[in-house]
C-alpha positions in Angstrom: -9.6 -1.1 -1.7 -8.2 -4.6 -2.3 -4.9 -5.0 -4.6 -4.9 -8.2 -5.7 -1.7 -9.8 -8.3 -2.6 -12.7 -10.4 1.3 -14.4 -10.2 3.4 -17.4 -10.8 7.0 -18.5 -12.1 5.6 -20.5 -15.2 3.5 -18.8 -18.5 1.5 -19.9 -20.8 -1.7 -21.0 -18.6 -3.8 -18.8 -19.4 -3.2 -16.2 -16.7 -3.5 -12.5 -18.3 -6.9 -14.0 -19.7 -8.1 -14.6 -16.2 -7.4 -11.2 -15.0 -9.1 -10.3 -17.8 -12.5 -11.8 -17.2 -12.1 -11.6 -13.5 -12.2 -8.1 -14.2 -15.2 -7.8 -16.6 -16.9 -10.1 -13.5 -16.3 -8.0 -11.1 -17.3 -4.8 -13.2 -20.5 -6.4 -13.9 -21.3 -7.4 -9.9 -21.3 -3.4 -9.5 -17.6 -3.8 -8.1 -15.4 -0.3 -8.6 -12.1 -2.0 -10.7 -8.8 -1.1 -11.7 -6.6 -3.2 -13.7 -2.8 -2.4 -13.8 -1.0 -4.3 -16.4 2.6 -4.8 -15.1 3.7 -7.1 -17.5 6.3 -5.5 -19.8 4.6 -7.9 -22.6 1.2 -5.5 -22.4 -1.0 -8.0 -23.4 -3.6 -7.5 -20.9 -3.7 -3.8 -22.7 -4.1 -5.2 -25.8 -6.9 -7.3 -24.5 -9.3 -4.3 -23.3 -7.9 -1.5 -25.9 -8.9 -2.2 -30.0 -5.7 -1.2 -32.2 -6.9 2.6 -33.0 -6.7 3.5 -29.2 -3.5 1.5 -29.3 -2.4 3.5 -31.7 -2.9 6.6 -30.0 -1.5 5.9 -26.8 1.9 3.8 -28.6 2.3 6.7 -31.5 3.5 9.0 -29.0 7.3 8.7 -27.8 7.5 11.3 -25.5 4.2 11.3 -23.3 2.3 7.6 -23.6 -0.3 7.7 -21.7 0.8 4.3 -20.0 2.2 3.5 -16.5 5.6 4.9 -18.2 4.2 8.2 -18.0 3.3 7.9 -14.2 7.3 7.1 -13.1 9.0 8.8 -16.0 10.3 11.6 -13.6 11.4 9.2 -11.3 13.2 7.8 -14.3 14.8 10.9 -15.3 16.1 11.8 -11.9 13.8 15.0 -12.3 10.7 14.6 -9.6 8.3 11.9 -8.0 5.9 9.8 -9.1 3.1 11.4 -11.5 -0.9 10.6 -12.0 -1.5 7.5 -13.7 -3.5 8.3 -16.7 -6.3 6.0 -16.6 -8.6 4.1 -19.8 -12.3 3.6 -19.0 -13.6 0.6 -20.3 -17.1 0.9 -18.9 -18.7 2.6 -15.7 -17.3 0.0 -13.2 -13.8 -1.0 -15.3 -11.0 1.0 -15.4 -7.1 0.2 -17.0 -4.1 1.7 -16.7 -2.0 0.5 -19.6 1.0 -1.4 -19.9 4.5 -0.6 -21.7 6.6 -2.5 -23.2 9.4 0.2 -22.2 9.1 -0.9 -18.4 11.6 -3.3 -18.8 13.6 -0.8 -18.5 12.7 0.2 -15.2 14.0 -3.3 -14.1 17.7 -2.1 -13.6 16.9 0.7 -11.7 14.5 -1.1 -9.6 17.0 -3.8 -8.9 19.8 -1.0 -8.4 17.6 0.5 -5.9 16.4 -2.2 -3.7 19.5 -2.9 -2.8 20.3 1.3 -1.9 17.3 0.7 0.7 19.5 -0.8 2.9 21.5 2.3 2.8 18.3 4.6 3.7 18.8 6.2 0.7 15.1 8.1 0.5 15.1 8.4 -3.7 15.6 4.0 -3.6 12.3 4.1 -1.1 10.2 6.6 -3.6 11.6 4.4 -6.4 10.9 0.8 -5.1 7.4 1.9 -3.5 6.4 3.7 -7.3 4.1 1.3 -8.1 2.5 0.9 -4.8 1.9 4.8 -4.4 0.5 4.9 -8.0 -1.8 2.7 -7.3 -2.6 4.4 -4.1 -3.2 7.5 -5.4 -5.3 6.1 -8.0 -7.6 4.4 -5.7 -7.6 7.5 -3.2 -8.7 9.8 -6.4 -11.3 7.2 -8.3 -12.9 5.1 -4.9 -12.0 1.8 -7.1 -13.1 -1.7 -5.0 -10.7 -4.0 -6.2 -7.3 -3.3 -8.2 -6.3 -6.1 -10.1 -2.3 -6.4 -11.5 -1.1 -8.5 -13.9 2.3 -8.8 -14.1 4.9 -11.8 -16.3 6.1 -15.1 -15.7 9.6 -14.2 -13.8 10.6 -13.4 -10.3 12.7 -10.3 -11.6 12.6 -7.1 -9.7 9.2 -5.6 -11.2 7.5 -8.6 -10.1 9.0 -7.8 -6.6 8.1 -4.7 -6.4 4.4 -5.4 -7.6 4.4 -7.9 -4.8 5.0 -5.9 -2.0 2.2 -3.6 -3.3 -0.2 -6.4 -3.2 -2.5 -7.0 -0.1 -3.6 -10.9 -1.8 -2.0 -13.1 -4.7 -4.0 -15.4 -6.6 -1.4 -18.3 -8.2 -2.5 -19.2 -11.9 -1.4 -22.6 -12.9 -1.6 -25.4 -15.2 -1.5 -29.1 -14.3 1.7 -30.0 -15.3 5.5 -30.6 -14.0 6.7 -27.0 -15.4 3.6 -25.3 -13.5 3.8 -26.8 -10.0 8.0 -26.0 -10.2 7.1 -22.6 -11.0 5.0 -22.6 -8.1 7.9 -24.1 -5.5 9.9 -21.1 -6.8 7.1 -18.8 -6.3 6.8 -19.8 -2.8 10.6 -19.7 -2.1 10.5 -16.0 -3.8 7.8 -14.6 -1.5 9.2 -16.2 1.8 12.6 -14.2 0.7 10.6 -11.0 -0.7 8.8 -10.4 3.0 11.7 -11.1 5.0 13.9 -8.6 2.9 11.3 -6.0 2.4 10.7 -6.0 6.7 14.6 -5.2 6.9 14.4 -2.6 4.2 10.7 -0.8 5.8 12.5 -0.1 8.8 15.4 1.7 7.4 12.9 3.9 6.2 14.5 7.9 6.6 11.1 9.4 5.2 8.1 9.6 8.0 6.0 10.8 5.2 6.7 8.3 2.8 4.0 6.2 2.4 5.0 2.9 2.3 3.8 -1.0 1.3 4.0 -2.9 4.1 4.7 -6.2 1.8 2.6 -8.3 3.8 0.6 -9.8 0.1 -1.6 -13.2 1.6 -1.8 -16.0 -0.5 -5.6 -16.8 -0.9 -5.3 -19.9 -3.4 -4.9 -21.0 -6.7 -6.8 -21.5 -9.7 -6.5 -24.5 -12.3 -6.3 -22.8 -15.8 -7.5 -25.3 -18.9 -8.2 -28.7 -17.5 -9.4 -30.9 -20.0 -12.5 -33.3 -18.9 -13.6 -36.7 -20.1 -17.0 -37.8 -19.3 -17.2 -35.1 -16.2 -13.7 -36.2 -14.9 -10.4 -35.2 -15.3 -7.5 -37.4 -18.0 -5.5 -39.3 -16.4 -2.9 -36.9 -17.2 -4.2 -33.8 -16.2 -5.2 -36.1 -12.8 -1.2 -36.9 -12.6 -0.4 -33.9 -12.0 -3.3 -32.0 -10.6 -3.2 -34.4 -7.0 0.0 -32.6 -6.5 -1.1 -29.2 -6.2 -2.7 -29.0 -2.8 0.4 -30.7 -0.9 2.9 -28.5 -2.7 0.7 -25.5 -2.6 0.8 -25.8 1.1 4.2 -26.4 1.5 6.0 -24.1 -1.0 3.5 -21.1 -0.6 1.7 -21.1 2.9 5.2 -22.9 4.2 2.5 -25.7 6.0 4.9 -28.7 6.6 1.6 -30.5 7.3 1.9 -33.1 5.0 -1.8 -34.6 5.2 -3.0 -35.7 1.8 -5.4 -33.1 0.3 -7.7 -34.1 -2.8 -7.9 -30.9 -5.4 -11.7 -30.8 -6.0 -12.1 -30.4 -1.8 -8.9 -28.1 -1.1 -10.1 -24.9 0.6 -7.3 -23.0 -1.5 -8.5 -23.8 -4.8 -10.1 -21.4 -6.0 -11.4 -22.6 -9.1 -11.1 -25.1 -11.8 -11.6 -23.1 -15.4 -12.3 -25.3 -18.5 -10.6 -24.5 -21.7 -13.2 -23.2 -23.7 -12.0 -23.7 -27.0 -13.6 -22.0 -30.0 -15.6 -19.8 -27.6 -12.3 -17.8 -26.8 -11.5 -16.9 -30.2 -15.0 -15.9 -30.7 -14.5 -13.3 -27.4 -11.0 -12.4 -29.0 -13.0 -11.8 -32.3 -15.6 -9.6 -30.5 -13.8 -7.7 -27.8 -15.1 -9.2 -24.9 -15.3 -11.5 -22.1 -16.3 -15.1 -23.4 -19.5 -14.9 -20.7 -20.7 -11.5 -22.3 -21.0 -12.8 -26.4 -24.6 -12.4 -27.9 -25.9 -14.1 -30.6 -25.0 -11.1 -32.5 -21.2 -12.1 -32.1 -21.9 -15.4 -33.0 -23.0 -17.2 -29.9 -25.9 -19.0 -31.1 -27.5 -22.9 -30.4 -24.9 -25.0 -28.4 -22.4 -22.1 -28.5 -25.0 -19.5 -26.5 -25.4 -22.5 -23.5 -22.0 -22.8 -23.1 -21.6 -18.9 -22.9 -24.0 -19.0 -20.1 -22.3 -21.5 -18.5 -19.1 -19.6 -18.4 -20.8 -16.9 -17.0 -21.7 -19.3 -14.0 -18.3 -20.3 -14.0 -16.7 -17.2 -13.6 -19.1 -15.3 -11.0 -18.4 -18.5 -9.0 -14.8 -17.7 -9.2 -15.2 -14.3 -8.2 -17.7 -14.8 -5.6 -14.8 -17.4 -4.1 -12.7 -14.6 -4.2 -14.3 -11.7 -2.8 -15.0 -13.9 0.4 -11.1 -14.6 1.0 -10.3 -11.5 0.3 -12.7 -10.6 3.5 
């Protein structure tokens, strides 16, 4: 299995609605897929569960079947991890929901990733939680790809999802806001793996499985550029011919400073269009813009454009299956 987190310092570009389709893509090219939504917001849940399974699963203080439920005894002091509890959205897809309660869980993470220095064995089981859920997960359901989506921020859940990741995919917009977020990104993950390889090795438990942190950044993807006759605005172009450069330097730490035009970069991954009226039609349907019918309203100019997202998007995930090789 491959664990891949969709990541960067800067929201709003459309990220949680990538992992989304990624997802459905994958699902659809036969692939085996978890999605993990690690973002305290939930709103990856909200985009694969209607509002009466919602319901059911939020109603319920004391056992939500959400990644709460898999650390709660962890959180109570009273045991290890549990079983995630895990949604099936169709034959290939698979979700384990989000809470807006794991904020909570921030604190103690934070609390405990500093005890790892101690070797104190409950800050290992706690900092790792995610990792072995996922784990577990994968060992019990043979899934080909797990997929997390986790917020804007480099706080301590974010960290912890990180060092449970084997690849990270960088979301972004073309704009100042979105390539700073992505210089602090880069400074956050060089820090991450250099901490996390003091703190493996104090390790006390043998049989403690652990992450070994070592997530490889496989590109970018351009989220919502706007086109003018088949080319990009001149603002959009502004700030896009600084991606590649900063890209290399902040997150692969490549002091080559050769000049690298976007459209031929080998890390970008994919340019995604914003598609406009066609996402509130997916929104409207419950489902992935590349899977509306004519049923849900795709019909005439609409219907071409939904097959060209299709394209679009098995591109994308054909791009990265083969880095993730």
């Amino acid at each position: 299995m491959k664990t891949i987190i969709f990541f960067n310092n800067k929201g709003g570009v459309g990220k949680t609605t990538l992992v989304y389709h990624f997802a459905y893509m994958l699902s659809e090219l036969g692939y085996k897929t978890l999605a993990v939504d690690l973002d305290p917001q939930a709103n990856l849940t909200t985009m694969f569960l209607d509002e009466d399974r919602l319901i059911k699963i939020y109603e319920n203080e004391d056992t939500r079947q959400t990644i709460l439920n898999s650390i709660k005894p962890l959180t109570k002091g009273i045991g290890d991890i549990s079983e995630a509890i895990i949604e099936t959205i169709n034959d290939n897809l698979y979700l384990i929901p989000g809470d807006l309660e794991l904020s909570i869980f921030e604190d103690r993470l934070s609390d405990n990733w500093n005890k790892c220095l101690n070797k104190d064995e409950l800050a290992f089981r706690i900092t790792s939680s995610f990792y072995r859920i996922i784990q577990n997960a994968a060992f019990t359901h043979h899934f080909d790809y797990t997929l997390i989506d986790v917020g804007p921020n480099l706080g301590a859940i974010n960290r912890a999802t990180f060092i449970s990741a084997d690849y990270i995919v960088v979301p972004m917009a073309a704009d100042l806001f979105s390539l700073q977020g992505l210089k602090n990104l880069g400074s956050a993950i060089s820090r991450w793996k250099e901490e996390w390889n003091d703190r493996y090795s104090r390790n006390p438990e043998p049989e403690l499985k652990l992450p070994k942190g070592s997530a490889k950044p496989i590109g970018y993807i351009v989220m919502q550029h706007v086109a003018t006759e088949g080319k990009p605005v001149f603002a959009y172009k502004k700030w896009a011919d600084k991606i590649p450069l900063i890209f290399r330097k902040s997150v692969l730490v490549d002091n080559n400073t050769e000049s690298v035009n976007l459209e031929g970069d080998q890390y970008c991954i994919a340019l995604i269009k914003h598609y406009r009226s066609l996402m509130a039609m997916a929104q409207e349907a419950r489902k992935p813009i590349f899977l509306l019918k004519p049923a849900d309203g795709a019909i005439g100019a609409h219907f071409n454009a939904v097959k060209e997202v299709y394209k679009d998007f098995n591109k994308l995930t054909d791009n990265i299956i083969k880095k993730c090789l």
